[in-house]
C-alpha positions in Angstrom: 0.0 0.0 0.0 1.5 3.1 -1.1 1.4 6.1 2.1 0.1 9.2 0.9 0.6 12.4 2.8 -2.3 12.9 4.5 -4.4 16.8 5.0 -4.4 16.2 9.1 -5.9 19.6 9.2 -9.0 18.4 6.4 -9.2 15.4 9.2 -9.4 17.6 12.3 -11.9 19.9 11.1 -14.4 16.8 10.3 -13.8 15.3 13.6 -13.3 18.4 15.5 -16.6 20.6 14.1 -18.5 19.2 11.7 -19.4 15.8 13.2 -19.1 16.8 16.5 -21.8 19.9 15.6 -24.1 17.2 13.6 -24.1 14.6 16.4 -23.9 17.0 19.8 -24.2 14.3 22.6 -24.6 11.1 20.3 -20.8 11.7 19.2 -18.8 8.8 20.6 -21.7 6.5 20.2 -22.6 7.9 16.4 -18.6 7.5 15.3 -17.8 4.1 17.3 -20.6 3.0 15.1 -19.1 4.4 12.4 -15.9 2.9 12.6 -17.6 -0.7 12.6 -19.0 0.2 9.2 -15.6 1.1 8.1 -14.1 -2.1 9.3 -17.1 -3.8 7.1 -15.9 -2.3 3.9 -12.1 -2.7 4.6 -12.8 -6.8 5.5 -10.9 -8.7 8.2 -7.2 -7.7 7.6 -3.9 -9.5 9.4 -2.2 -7.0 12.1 0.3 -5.4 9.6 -2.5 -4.6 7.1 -3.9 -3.0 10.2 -0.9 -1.0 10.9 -0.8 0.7 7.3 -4.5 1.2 7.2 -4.2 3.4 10.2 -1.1 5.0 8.8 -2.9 5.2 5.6 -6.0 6.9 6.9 -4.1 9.0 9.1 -5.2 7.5 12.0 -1.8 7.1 13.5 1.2 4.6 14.1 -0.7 1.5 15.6 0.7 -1.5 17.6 -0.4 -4.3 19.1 0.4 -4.3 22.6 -0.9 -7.3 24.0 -3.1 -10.5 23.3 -4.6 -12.7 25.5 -7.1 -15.2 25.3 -10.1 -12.8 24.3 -8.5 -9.9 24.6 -6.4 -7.5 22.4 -4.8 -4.2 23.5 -3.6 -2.2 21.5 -1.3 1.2 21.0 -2.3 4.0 18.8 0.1 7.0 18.7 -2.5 9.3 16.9 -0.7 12.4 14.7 0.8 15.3 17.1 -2.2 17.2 16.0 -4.9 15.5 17.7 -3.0 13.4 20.9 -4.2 14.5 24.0 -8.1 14.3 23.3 -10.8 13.6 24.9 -12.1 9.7 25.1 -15.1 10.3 22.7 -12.7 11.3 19.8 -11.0 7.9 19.5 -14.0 5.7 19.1 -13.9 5.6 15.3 -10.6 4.0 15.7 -11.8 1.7 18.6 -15.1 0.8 16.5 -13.0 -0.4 13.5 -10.3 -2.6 15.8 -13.3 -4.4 17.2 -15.0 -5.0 14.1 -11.9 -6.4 12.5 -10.9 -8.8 15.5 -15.1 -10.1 15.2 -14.3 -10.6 11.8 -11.4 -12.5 12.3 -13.0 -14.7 14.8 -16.4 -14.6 13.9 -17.9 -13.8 17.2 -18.9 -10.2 18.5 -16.2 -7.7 19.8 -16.8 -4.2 21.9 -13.8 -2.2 21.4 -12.7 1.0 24.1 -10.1 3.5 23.8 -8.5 5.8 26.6 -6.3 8.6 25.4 -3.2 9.5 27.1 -0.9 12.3 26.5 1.2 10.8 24.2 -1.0 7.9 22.9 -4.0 5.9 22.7 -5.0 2.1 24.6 -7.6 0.6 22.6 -8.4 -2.4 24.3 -10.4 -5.0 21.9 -12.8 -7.7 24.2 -14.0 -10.7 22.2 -17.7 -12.3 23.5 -17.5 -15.8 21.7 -20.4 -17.1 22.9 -21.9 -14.7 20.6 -21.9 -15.5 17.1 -20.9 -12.7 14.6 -23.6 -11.6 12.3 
């Protein structure tokens, strides 16, 4: 996959005004949502596709971090421009990881970010007793 510079700025003021005029409270919810739907068009894709989607998108440097049993932790280390924000922002990201790890194992997945300074842990919790759909 060929990296493309990517308009950070263009990317900010989507996330930043627009969507977060359009969806007021319903934000995180509205975009974690979003980020599933994503995830569907861009099918089940091994961790290094993963890691230059994100870069791809703009998204950030991602890393897996940890994984363990049903669960997958990963770090995001978002551009310099939009680190240090406030939980809601990162659920786009968090709503794609899960999607991808339930379409991996076919079962559902609930993922949950929480923003440091410096980066993001997006921690990825499979349910497999429930089937994926």
């Amino acid at each position: 996959m060929e990296t493309m510079s990517q308009p950070i700025f263009a990317i900010e003021l989507l996330r930043d005004y627009v969507l977060t005029d359009l969806l007021g409270e319903d934000y995180a919810q509205v975009i974690y949502w979003s980020g599933k739907r994503v995830a569907r068009k861009f099918p089940t894709m091994s961790d290094d596709e993963l890691t230059a989607f994100f870069a791809e998108a703009g998204w950030g440097e991602l890393t897996i971090k940890k994984e363990r049993g049903s669960k997958f932790t990963y770090e995001l280390i978002p551009p310099p421009a939009t680190q240090a924000k406030a939980t809601g922002y990162y659920q786009l990201e968090a709503g794609f990881l899960a999607e991808q790890i339930a379409g991996r194992f076919q079962c559902v997945a609930e993922g949950y970010a929480d923003p440091t300074r410096k980066a993001v842990q997006i921690t990825v919790q499979l349910d497999r007793k429930d089937d994926y759909e």
